[in-house]
mmJSON file of the N, C-alpha and C atoms, coordinates in Angstrom:
{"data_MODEL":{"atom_site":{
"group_PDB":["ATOM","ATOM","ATOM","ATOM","ATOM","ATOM","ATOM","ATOM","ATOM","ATOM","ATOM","ATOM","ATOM","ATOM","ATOM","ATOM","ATOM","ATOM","ATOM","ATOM","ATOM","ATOM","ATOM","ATOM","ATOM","ATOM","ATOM","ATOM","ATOM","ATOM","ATOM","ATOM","ATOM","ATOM","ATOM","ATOM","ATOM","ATOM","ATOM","ATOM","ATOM","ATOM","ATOM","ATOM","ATOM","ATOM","ATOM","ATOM","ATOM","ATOM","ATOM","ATOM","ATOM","ATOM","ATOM","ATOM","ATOM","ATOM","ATOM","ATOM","ATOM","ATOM","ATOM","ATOM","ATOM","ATOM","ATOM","ATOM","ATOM","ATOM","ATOM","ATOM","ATOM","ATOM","ATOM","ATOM","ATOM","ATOM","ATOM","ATOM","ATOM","ATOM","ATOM","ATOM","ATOM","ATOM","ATOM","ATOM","ATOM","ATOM","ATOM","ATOM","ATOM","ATOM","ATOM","ATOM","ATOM","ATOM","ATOM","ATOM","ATOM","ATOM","ATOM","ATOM","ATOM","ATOM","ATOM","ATOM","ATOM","ATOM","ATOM","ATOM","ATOM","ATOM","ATOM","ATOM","ATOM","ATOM","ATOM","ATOM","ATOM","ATOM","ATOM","ATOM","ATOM","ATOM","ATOM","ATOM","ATOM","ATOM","ATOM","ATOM","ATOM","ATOM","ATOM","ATOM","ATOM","ATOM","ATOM","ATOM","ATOM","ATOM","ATOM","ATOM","ATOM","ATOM","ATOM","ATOM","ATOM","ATOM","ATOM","ATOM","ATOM","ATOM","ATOM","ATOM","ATOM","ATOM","ATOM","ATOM","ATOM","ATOM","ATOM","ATOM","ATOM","ATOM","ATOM","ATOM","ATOM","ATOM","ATOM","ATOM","ATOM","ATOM","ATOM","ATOM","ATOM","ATOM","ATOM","ATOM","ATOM","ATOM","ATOM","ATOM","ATOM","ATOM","ATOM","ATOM","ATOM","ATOM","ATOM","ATOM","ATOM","ATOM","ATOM","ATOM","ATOM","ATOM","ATOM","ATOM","ATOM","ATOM","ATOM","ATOM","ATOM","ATOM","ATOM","ATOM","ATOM","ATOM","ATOM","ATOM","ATOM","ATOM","ATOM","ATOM"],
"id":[1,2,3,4,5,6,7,8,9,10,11,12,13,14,15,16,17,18,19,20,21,22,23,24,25,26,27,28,29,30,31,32,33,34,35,36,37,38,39,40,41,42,43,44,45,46,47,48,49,50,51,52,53,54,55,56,57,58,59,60,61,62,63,64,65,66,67,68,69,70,71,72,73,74,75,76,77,78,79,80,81,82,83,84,85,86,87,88,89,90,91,92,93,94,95,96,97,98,99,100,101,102,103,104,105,106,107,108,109,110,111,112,113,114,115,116,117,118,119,120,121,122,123,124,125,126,127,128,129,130,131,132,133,134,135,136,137,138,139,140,141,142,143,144,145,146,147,148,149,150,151,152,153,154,155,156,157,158,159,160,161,162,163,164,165,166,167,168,169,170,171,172,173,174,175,176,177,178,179,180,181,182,183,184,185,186,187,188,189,190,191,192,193,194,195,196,197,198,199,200,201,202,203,204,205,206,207,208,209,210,211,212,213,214,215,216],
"type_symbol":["N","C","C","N","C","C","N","C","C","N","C","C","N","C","C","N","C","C","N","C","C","N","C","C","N","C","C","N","C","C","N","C","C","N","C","C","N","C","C","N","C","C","N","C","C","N","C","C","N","C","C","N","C","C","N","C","C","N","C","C","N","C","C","N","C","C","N","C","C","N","C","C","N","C","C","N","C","C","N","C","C","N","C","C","N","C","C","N","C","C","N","C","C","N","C","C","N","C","C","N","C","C","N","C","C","N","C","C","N","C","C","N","C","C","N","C","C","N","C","C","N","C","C","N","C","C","N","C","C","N","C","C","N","C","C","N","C","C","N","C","C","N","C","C","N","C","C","N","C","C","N","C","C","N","C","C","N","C","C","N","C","C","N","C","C","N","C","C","N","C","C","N","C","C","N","C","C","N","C","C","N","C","C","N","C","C","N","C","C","N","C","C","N","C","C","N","C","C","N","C","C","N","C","C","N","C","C","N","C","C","N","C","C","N","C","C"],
"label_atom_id":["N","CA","C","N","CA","C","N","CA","C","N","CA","C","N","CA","C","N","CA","C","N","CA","C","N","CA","C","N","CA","C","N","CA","C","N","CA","C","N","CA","C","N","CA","C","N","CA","C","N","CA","C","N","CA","C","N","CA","C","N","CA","C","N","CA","C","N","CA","C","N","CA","C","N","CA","C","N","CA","C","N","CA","C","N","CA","C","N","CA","C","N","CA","C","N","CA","C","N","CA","C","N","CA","C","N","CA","C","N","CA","C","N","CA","C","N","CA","C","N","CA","C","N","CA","C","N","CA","C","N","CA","C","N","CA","C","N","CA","C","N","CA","C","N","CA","C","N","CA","C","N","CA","C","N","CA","C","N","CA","C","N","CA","C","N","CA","C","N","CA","C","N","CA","C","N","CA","C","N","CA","C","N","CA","C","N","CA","C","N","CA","C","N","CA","C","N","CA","C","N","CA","C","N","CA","C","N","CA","C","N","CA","C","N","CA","C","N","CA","C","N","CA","C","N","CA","C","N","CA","C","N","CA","C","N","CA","C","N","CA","C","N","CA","C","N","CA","C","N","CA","C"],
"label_alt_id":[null,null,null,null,null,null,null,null,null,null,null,null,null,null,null,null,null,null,null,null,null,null,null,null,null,null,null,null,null,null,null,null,null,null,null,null,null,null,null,null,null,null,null,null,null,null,null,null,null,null,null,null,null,null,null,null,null,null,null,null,null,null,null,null,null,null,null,null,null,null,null,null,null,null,null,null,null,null,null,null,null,null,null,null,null,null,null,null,null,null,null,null,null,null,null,null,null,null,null,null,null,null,null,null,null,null,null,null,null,null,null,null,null,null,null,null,null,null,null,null,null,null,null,null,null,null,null,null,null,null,null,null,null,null,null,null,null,null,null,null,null,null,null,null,null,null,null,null,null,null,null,null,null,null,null,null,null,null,null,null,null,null,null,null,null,null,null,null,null,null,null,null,null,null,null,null,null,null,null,null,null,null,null,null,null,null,null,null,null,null,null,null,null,null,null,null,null,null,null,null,null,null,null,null,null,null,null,null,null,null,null,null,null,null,null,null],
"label_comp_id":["UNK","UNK","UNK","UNK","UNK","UNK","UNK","UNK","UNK","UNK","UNK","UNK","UNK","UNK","UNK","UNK","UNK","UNK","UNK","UNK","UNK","UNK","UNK","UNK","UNK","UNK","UNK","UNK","UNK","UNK","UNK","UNK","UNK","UNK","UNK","UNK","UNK","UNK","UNK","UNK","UNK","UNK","UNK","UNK","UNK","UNK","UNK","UNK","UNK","UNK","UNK","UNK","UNK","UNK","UNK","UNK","UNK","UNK","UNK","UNK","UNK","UNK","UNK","UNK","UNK","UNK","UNK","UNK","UNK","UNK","UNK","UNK","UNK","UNK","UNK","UNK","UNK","UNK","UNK","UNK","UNK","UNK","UNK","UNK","UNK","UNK","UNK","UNK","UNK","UNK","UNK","UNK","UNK","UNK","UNK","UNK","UNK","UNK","UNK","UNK","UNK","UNK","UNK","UNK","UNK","UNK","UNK","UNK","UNK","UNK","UNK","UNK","UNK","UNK","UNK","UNK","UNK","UNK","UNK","UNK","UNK","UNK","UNK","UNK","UNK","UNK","UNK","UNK","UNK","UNK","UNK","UNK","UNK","UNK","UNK","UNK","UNK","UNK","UNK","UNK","UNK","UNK","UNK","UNK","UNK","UNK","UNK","UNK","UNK","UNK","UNK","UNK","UNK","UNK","UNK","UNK","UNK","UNK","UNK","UNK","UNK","UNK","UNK","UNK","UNK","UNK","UNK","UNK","UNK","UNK","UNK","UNK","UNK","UNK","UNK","UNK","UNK","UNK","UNK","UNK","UNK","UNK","UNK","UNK","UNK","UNK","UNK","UNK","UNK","UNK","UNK","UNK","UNK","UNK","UNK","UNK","UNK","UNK","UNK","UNK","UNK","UNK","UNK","UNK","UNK","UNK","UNK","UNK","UNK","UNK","UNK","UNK","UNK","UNK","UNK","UNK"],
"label_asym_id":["A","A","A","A","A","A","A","A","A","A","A","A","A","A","A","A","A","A","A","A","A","A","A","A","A","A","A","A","A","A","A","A","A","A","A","A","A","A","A","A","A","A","A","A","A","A","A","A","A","A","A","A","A","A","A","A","A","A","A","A","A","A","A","A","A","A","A","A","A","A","A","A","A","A","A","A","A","A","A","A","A","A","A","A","A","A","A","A","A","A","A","A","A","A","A","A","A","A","A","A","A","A","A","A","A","A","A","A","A","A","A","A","A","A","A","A","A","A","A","A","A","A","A","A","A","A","A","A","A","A","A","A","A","A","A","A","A","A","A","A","A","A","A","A","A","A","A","A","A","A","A","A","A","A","A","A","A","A","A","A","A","A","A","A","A","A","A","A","A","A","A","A","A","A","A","A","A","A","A","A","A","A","A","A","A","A","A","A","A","A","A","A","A","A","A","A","A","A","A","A","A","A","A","A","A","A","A","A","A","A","A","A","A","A","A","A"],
"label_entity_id":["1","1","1","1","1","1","1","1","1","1","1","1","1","1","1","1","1","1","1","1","1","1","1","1","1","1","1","1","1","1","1","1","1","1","1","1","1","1","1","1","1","1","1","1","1","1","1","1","1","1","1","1","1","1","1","1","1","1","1","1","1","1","1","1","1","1","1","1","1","1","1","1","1","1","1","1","1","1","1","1","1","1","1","1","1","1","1","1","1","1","1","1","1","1","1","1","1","1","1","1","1","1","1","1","1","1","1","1","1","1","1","1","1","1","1","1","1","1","1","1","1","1","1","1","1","1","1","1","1","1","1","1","1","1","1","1","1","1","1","1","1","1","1","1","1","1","1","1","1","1","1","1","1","1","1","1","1","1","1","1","1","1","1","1","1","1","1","1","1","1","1","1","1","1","1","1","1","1","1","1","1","1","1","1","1","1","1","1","1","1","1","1","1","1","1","1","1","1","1","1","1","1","1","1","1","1","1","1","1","1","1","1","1","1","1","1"],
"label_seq_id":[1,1,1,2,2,2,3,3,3,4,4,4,5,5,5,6,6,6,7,7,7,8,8,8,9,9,9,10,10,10,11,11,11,12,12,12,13,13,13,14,14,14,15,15,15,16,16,16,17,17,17,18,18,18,19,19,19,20,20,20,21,21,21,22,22,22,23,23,23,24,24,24,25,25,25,26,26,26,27,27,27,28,28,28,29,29,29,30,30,30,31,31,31,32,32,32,33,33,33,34,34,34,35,35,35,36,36,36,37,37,37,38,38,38,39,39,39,40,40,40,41,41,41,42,42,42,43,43,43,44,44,44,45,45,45,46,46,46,47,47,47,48,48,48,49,49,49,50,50,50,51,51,51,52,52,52,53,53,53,54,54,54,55,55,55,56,56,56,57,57,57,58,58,58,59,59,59,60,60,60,61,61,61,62,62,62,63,63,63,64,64,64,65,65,65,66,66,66,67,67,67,68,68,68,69,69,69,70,70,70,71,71,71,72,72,72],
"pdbx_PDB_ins_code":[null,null,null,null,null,null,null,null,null,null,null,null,null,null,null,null,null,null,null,null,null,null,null,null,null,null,null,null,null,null,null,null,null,null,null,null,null,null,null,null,null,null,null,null,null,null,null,null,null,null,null,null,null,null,null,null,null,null,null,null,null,null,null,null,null,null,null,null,null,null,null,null,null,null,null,null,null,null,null,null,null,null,null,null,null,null,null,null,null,null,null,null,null,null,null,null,null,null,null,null,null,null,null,null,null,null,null,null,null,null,null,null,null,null,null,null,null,null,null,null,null,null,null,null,null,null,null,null,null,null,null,null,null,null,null,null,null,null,null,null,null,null,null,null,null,null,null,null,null,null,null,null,null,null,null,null,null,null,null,null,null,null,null,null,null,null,null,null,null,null,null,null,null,null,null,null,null,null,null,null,null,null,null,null,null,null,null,null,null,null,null,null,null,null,null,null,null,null,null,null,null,null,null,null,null,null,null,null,null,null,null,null,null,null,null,null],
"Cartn_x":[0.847,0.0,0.904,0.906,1.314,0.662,1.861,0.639,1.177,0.307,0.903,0.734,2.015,2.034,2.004,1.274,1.53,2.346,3.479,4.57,4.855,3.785,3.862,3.641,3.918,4.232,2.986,1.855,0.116,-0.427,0.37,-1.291,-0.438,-1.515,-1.437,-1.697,-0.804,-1.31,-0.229,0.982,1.553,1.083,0.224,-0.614,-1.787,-2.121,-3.304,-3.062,-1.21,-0.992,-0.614,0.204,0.503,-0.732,-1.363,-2.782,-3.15,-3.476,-3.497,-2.41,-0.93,-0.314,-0.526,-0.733,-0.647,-1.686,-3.29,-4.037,-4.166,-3.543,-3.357,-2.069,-1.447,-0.421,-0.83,-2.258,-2.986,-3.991,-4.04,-5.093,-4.533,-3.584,-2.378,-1.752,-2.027,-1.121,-1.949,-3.425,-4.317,-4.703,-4.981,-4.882,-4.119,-3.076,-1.923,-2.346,-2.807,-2.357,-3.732,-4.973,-6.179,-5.715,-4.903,-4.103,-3.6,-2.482,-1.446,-2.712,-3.357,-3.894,-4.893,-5.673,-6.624,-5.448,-4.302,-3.742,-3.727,-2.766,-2.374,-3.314,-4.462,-5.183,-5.91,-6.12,-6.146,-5.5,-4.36,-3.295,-3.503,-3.714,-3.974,-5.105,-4.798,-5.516,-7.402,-8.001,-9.06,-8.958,-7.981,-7.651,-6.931,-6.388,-5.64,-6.413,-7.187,-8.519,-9.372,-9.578,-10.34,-9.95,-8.742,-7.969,-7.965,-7.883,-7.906,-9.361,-9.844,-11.584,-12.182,-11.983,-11.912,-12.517,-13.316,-14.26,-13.875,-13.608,-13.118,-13.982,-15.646,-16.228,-15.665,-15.505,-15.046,-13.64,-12.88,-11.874,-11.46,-12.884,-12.674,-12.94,-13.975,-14.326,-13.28,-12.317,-11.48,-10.056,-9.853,-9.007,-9.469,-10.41,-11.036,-10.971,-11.313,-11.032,-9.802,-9.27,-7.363,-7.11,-7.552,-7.018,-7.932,-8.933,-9.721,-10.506,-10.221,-10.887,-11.918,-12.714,-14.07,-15.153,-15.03,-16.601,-16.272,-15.45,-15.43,-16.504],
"Cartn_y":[-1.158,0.0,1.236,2.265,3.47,4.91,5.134,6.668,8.096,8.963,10.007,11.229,12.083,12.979,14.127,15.019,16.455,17.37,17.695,18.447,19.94,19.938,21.734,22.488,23.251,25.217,25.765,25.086,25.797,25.055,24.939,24.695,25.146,25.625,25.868,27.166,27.763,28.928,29.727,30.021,30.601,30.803,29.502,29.872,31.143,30.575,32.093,33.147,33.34,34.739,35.16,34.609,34.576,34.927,34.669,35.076,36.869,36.692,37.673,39.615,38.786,39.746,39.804,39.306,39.11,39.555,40.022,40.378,42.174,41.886,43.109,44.083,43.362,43.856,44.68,43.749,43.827,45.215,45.371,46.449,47.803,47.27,48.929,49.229,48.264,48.545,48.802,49.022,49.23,50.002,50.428,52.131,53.207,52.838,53.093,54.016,52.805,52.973,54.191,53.893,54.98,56.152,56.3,57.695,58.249,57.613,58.24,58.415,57.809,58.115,59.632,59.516,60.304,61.747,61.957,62.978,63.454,62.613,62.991,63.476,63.333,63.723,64.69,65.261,66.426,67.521,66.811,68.182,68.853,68.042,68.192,69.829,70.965,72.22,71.021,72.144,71.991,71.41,73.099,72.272,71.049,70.71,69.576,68.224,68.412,67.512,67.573,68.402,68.361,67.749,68.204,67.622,65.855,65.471,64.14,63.297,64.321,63.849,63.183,64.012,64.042,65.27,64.769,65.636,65.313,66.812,66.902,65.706,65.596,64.999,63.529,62.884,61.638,61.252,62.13,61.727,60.034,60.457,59.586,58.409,58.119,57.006,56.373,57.766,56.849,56.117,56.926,56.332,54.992,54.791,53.561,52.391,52.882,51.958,51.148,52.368,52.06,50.947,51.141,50.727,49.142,49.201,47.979,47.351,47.885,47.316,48.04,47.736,48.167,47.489,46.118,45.406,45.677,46.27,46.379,47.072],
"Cartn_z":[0.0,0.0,0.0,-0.865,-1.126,-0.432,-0.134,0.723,0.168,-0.149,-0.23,0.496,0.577,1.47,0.423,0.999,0.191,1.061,0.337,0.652,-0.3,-0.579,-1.331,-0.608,-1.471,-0.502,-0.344,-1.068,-1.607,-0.378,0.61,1.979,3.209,4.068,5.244,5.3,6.187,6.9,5.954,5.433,4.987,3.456,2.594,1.56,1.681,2.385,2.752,2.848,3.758,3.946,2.541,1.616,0.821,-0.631,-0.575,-1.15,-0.673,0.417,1.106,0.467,0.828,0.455,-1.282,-2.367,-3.29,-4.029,-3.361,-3.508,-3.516,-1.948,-1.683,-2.281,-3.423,-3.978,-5.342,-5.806,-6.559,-6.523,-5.34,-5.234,-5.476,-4.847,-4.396,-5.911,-6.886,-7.721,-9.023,-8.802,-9.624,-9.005,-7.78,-7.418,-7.885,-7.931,-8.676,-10.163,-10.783,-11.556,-12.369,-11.299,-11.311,-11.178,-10.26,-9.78,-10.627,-11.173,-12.025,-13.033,-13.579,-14.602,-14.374,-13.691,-13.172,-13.058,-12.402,-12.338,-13.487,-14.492,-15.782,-16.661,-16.717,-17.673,-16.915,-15.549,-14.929,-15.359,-15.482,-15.732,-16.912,-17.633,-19.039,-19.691,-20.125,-20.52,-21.202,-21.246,-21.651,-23.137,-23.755,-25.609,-25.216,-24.837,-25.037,-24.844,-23.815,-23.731,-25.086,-25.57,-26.421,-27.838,-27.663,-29.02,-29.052,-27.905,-27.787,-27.589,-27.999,-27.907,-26.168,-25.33,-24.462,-23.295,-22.961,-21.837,-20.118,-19.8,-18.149,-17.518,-17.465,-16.986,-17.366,-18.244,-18.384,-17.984,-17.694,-16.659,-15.651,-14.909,-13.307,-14.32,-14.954,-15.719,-16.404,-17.432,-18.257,-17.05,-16.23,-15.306,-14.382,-14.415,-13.766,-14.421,-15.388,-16.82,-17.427,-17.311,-17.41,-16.315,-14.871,-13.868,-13.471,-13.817,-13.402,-14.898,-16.135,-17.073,-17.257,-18.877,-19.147,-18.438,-18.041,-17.365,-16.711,-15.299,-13.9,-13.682],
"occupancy":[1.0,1.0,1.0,1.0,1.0,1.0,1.0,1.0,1.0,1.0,1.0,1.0,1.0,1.0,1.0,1.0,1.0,1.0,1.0,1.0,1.0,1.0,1.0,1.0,1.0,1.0,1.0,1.0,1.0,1.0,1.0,1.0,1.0,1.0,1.0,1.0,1.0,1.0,1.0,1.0,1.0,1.0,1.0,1.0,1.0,1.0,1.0,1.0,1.0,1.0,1.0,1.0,1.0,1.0,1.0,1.0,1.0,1.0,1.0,1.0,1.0,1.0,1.0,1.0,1.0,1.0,1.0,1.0,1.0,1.0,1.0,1.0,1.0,1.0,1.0,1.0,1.0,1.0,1.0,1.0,1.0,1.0,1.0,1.0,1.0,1.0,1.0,1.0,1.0,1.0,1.0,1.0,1.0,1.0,1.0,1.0,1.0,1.0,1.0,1.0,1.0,1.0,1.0,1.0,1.0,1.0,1.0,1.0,1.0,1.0,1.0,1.0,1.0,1.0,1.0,1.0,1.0,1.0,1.0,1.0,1.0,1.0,1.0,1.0,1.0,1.0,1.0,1.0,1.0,1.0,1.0,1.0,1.0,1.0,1.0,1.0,1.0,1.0,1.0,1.0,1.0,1.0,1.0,1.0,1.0,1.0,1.0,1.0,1.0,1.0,1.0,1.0,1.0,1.0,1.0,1.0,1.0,1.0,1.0,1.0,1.0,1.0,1.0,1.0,1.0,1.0,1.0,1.0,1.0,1.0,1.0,1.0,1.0,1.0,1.0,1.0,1.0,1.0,1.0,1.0,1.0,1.0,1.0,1.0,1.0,1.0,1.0,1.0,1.0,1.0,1.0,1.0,1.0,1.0,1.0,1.0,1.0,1.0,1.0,1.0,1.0,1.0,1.0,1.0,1.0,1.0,1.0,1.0,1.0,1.0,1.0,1.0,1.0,1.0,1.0,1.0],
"B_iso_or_equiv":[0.0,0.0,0.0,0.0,0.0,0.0,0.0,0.0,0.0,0.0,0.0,0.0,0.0,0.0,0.0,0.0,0.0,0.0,0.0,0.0,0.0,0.0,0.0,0.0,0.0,0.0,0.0,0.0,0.0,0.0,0.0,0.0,0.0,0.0,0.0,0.0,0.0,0.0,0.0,0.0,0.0,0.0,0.0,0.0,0.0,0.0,0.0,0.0,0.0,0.0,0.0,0.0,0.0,0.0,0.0,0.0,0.0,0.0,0.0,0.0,0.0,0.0,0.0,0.0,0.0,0.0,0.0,0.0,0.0,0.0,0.0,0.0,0.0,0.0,0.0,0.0,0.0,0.0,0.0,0.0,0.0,0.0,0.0,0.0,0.0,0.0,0.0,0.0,0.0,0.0,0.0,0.0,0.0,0.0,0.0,0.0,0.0,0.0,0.0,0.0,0.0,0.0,0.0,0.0,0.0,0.0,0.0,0.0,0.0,0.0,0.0,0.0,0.0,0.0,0.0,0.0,0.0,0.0,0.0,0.0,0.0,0.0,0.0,0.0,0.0,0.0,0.0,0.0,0.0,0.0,0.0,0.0,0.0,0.0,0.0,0.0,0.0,0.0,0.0,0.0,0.0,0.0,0.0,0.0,0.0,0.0,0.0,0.0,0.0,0.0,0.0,0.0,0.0,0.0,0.0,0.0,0.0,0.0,0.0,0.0,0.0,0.0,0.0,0.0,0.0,0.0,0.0,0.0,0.0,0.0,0.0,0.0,0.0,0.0,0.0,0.0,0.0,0.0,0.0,0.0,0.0,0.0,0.0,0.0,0.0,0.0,0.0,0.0,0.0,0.0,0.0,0.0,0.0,0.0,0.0,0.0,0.0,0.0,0.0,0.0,0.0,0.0,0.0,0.0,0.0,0.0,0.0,0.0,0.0,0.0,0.0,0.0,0.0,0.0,0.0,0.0],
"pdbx_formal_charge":[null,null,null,null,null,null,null,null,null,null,null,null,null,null,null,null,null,null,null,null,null,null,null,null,null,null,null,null,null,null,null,null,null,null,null,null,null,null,null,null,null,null,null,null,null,null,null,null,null,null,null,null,null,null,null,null,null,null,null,null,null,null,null,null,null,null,null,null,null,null,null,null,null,null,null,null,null,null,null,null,null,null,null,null,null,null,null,null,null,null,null,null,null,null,null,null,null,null,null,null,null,null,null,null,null,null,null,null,null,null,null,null,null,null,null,null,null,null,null,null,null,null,null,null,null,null,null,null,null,null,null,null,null,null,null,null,null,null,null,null,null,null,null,null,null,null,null,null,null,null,null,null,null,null,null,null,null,null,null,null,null,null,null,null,null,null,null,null,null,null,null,null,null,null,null,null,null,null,null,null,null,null,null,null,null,null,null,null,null,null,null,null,null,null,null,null,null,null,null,null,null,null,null,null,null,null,null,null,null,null,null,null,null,null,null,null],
"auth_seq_id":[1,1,1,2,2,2,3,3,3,4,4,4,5,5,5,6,6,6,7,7,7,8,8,8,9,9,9,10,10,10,11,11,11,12,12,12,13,13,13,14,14,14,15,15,15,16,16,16,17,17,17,18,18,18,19,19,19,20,20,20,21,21,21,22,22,22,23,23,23,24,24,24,25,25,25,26,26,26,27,27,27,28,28,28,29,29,29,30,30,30,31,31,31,32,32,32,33,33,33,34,34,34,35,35,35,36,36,36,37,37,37,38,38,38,39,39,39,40,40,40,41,41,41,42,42,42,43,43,43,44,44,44,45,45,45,46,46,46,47,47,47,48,48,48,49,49,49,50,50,50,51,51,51,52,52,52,53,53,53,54,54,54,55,55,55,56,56,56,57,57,57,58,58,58,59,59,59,60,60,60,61,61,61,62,62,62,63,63,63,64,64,64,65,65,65,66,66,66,67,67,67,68,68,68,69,69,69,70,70,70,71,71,71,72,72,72],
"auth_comp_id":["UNK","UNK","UNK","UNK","UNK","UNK","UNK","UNK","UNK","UNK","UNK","UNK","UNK","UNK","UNK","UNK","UNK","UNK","UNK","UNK","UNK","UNK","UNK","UNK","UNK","UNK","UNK","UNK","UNK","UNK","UNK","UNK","UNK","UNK","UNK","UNK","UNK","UNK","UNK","UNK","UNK","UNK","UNK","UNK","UNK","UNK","UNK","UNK","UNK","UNK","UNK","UNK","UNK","UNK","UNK","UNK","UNK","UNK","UNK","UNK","UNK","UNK","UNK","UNK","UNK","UNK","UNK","UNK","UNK","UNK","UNK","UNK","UNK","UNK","UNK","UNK","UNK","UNK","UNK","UNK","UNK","UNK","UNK","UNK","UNK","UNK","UNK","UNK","UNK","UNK","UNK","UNK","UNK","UNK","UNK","UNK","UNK","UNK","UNK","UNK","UNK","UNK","UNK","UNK","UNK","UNK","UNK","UNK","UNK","UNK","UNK","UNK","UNK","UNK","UNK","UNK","UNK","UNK","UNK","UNK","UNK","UNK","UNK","UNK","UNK","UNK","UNK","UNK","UNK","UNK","UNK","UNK","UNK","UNK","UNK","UNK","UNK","UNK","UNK","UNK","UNK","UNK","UNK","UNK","UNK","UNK","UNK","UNK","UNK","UNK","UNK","UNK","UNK","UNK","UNK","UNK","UNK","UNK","UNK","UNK","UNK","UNK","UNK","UNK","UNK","UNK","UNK","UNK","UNK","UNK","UNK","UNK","UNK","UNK","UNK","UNK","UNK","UNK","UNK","UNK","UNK","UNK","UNK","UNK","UNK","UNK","UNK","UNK","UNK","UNK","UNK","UNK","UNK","UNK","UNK","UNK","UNK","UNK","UNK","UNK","UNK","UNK","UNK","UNK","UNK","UNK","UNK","UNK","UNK","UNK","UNK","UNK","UNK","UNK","UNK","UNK"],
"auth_asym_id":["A","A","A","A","A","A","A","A","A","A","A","A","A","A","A","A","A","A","A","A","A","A","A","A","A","A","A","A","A","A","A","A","A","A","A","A","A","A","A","A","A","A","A","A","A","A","A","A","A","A","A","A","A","A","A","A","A","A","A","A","A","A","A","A","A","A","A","A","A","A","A","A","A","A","A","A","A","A","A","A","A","A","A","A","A","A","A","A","A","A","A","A","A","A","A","A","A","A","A","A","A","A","A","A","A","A","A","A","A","A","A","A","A","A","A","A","A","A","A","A","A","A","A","A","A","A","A","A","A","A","A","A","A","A","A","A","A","A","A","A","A","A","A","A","A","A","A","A","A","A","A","A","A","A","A","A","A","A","A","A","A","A","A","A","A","A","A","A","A","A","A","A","A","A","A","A","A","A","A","A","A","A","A","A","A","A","A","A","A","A","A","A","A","A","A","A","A","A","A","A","A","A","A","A","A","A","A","A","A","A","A","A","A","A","A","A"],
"auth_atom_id":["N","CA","C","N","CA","C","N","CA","C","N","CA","C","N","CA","C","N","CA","C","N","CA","C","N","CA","C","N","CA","C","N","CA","C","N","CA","C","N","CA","C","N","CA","C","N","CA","C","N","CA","C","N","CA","C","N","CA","C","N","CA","C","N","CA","C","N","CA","C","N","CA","C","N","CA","C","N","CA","C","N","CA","C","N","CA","C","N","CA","C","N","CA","C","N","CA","C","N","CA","C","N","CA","C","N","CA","C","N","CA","C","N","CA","C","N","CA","C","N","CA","C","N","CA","C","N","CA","C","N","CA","C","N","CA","C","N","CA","C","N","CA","C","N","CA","C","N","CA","C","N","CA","C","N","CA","C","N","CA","C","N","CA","C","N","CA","C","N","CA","C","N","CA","C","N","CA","C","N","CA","C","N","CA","C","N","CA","C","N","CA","C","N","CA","C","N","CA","C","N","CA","C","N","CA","C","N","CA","C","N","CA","C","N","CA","C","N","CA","C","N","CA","C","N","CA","C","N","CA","C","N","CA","C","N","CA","C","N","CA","C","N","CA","C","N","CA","C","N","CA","C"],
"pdbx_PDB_model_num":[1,1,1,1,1,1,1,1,1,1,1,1,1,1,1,1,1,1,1,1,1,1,1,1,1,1,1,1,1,1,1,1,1,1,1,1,1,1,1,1,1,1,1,1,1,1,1,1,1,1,1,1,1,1,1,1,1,1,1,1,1,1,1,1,1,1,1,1,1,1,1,1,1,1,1,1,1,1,1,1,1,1,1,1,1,1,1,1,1,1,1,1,1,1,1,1,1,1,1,1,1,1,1,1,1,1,1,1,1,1,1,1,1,1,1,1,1,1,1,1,1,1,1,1,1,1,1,1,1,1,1,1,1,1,1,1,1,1,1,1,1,1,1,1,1,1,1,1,1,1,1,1,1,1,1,1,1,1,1,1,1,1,1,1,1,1,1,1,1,1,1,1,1,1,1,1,1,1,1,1,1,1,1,1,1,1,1,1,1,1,1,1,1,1,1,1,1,1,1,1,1,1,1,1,1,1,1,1,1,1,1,1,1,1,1,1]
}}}
């Protein structure tokens, strides 16, 4: 009779934390990336918005977008 042991790194308590930080690496880094975006096109003059077919109000949206996708 054969037995097997599972000896991977994917269980216990250090998997979870590991999830955990990895998630949360995820968040911070798609905040990120809302931010930077959302600034940058703040900064940006009105013509210059406009030239890029682009309305102040659509801003927060297009940076959300950037940062979490169109279906989010």
């Amino acid at each position: 009779m054969a037995f097997l042991t599972d000896t991977s790194r994917n269980s216990g308590f250090f998997s979870g934390l590991r999830e955990v930080v990895v998630t949360l690496r995820d968040a911070w880094n798609r905040h990120a990336t809302f931010r930077h975006t959302y600034d940058e096109l703040s900064a940006l003059s009105s013509r210059e918005l406009n030239d890029l077919g682009i309305q102040r109000s659509m801003i927060t949206r297009l940076a959300y977008e950037a940062a979490y996708g169109k279906n989010a």
